[in-house]
N, C-alpha and C positions, 0 to 999 in steps of 0.2 A: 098390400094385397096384389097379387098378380093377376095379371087380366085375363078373364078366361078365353079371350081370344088371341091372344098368343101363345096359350096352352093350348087350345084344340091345334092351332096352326106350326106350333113345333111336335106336337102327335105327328100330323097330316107330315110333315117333313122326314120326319125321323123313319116315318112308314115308308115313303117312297126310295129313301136311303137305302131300308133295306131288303124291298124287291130288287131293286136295281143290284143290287150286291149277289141276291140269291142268286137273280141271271147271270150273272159277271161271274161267278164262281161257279156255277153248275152244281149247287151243295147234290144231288143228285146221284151226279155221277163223279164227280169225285169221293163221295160213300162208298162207292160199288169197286172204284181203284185201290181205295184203302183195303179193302179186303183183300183186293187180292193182290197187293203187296204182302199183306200179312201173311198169307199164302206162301207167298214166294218165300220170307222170311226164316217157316218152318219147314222148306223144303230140304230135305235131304243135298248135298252140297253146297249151301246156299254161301258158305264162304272158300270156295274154290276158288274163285274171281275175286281177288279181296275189295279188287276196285266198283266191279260191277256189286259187291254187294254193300258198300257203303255208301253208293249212289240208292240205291233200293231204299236203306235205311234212311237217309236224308229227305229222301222225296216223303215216304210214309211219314216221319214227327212234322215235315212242312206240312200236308193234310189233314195231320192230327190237328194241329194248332188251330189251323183256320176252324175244323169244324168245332171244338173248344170254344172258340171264340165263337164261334156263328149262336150255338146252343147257350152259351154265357149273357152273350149280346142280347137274344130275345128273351130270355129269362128275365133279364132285368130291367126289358121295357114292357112289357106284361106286370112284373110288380109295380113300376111307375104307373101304370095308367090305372091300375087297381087301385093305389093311395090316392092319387086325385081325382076316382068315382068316386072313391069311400067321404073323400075330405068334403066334396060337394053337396053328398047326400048330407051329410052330419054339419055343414057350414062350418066348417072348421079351417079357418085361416093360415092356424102354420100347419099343419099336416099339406094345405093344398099347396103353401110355399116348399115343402120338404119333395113334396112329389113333383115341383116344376125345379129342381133342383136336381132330383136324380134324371129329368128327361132328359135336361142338358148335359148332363154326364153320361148320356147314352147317347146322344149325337154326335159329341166332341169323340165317344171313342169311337163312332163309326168312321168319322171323318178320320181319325189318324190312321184307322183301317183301311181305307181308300185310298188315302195317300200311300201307303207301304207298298196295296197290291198296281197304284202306277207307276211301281219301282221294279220294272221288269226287264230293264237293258241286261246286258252279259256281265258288264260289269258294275250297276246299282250298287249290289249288296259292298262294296269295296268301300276300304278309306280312301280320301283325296289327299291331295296335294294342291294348295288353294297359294297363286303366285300371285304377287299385283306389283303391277311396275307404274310410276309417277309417268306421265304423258309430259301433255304442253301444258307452259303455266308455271313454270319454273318453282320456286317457293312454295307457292300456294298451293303446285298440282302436289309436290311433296308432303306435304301437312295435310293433304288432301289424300294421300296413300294410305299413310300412317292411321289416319280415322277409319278408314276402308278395313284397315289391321284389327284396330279394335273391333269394328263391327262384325267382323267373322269368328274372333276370338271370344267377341260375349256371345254369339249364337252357340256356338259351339258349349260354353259355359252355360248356355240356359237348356241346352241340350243334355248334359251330362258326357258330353264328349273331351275326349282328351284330344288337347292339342297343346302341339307343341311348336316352335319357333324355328326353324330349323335353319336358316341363315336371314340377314337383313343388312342390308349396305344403308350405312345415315345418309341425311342430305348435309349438305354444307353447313344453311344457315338452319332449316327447321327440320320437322318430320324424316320421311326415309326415301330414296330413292328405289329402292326396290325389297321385296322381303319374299321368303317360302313358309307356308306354317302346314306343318303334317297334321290331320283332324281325325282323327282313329274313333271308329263307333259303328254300328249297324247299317247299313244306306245311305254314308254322308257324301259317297261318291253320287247317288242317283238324287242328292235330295240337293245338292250343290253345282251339281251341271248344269244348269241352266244358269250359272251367273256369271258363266266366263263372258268378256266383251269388254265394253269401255264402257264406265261411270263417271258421269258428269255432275257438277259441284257447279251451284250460283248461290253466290252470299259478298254478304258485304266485308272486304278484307280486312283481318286480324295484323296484316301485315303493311298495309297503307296508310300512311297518316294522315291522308284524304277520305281516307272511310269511305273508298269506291267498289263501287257492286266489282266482282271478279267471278270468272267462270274457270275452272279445272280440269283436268282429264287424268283418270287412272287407268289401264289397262287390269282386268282379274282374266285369271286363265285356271280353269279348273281339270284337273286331269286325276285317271283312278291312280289309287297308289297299288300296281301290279303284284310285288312284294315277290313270291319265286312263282306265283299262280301263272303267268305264260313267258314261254322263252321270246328274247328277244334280243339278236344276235350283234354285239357291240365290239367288232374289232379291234385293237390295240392302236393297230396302224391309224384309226378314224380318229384316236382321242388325243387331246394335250389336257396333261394336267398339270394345273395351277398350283402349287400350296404358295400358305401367304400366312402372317399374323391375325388370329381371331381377333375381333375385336366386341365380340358375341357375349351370351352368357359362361359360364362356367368356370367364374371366379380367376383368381389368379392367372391357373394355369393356361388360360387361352393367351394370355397377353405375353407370357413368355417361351412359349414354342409356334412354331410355323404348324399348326395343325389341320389349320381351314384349308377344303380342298376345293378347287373351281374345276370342272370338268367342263369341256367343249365336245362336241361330236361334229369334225372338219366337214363330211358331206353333208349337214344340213345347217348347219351354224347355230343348233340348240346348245344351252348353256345350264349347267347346275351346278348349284354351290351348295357345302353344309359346312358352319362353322359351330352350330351346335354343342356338338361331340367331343371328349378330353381329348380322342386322339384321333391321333391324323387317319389309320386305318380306318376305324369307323364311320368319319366322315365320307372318307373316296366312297366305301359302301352305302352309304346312305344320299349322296350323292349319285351314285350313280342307277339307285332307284329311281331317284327321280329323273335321271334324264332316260332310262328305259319307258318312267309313262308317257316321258315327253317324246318318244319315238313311236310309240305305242298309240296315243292318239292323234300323231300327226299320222302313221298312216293309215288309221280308220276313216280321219279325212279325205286323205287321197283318196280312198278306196269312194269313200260316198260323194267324189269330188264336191268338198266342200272346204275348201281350204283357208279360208277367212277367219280371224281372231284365233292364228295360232301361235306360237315363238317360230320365228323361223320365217315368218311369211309379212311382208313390207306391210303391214295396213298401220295407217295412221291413227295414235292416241287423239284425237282432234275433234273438231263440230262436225257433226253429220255421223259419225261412226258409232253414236254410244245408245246402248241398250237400253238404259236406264240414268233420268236427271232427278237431284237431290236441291232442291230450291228453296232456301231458305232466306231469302230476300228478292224481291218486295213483297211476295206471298211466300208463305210454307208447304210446301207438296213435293210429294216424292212420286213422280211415274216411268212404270216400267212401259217403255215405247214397243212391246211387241206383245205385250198383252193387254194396253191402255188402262189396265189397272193404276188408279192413282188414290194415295194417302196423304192425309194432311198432317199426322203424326210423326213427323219428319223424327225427332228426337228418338220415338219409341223405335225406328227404323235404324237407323243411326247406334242404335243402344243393341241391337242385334235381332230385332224382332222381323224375322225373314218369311219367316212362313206361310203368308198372304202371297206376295212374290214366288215364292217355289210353288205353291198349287196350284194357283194360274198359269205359270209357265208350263207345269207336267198337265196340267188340262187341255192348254192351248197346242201344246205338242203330239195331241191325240193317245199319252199314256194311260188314259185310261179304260182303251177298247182292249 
């Protein structure tokens, strides 16, 4: 049986969620806009401007939706609080289990509704392009990338996102020296920004035959993937381009033609590679998105002078630089160092469960004023 004091106190939580929400959203006045969007809708020329009117259109179903949701949301926390009166009155044990079950399903979707509307940068709504380069630590920091691979790759799997692999250079002896994986889906640019930086690895090595504690460094770099949404201008004269032997996916044919493309951009020393791709055009192309983000967010850095944890810019993979330590001997815990948020479920972490991490960071970033 569940305790009714945890029931009154996920009530009490769920309610404060969603005043806070109604403030945050102005349900209000965003009613009163809806209208007269819809106004503007049936106005006489309303597709003159094709561009201004498919902005019009956009903004109205974004309003629709929240208020949808807003009207859905308290719907169905009014019938929860209704089943666990009713269960209390009649002492009815699973009824009041069944009603502490929908409460929870009304909190969790508030929270994911809180988390979307702290998704408000220009470019949030965008896919990324999630890069991670092996630091210091040679072996280990590579086997130590490689698992960083995984863990973005199961997020993205527990997400229902697609991702793909889009280039990755092996290490020597283990793991990879470096990789790019493209994440395509709703917000995975505004829900993945916050994990560019250097991630630290202490465990006891796989690779020692003294079975000695070893610490690792990986550099992640997150950047939106632009696709044609802003021009960004890449002269001929700035680039060298690499083709080379794939040694990537796509069967055969990568190991017998030169199709993989490396692009460099000479004034800044950014670098992108796709070996992906069956052919060499579509890689240079796909390539050369990514170094457009990579130009694209280094100078929204400039602009915010913040130039730190970019490609391009000298900061060391090393101790003192990393965001976030994964410690798995002689204790287990994972803390992210700028929101002191820390878990002891290193594996579930590990395994791709991020999302503890991304809401503190877009909390602690002030995204959600």
């Amino acid at each position: 049986m569940v305790d009714l004091y945890i029931i009154k106190e996920t009530i009490k939580s769920i309610r404060e969620k969603l005043d806070a929400m109604e403030r945050h959203l102005d349900i209000e006045h965003i009613t009163e806009e809806l209208k007269t969007l819809d106004e503007q809708t049936a106005s006489e020329g309303f597709w003159d401007n094709r561009n201004e009117a498919q902005e019009v259109l956009r903004k109205a179903s974004e309003i629709r939706d929240t208020l949808d949701f807003w009207t859905k949301i308290n719907n169905q926390f009014e019938d929860a609080k209704l089943l666990v009166s009713m269960a209390q009155e009649e002492k009815d044990d699973g009824a009041l289990e069944e009603g502490y079950t929908e409460l929870v399903t009304v909190s969790e979707a508030v929270d994911k509704k809180e988390m979307t509307r702290m998704l408000c940068g220009d470019m949030d709504r965008n896919n990324a392009l999630v890069a991670i380069n092996a630091g210091a630590g040679g072996v280990e920091a590579m086997d130590w990338a490689e698992m960083l691979q995984r863990m973005y790759l199961r997020w993205a799997q527990f997400k229902n996102f697609k991702a793909t692999l889009l280039d990755v250079t092996e290490g020597a002896e283990a793991g990879i020296a470096s990789c790019t994986i493209l994440i395509e889906g709703p917000y995975v640019y505004g829900l993945l920004r916050g994990e560019s930086g250097v991630h630290r690895l202490v465990r006891i090595s796989p690779f020692d035959a003294n079975a000695r504690r070893h610490t690792s460094f990986a550099s992640v770099l997150i950047t939106p993937d632009l696709n044609d949404e802003i021009e960004i201008e890449v002269r001929d004269e700035d680039l060298r381009v690499d083709v080379y032997r794939s040694s990537g996916a796509g069967g055969q044919h990568v190991n017998k033609t030169e199709s993989a493309v490396r692009l460099t951009h000479l004034p800044t020393g950014l670098v992108a590679a796709c070996q992906n791709e069956r052919s060499q055009f579509q890689n240079k192309n796909m390539a050369m998105r990514m170094l457009k983000a990579k130009l694209y967010h280094l100078k929204k850095l400039e602009q915010e002078k913040k130039m730190e944890g970019i490609v391009g810019v000298k900061q060391k993979i090393d101790f003192g630089s990393q965001i976030r330590s994964y410690v798995l001997a002689p204790y287990r815990l994972v803390t992210d160092h700028r929101t002191d948020l820390k878990l002891g479920n290193v594996e579930a972490v590990l395994d791709g469960d991020l999302d503890n991490f991304i809401r503190e960071y877009l909390l602690s970033t002030g995204q959600e004023n």
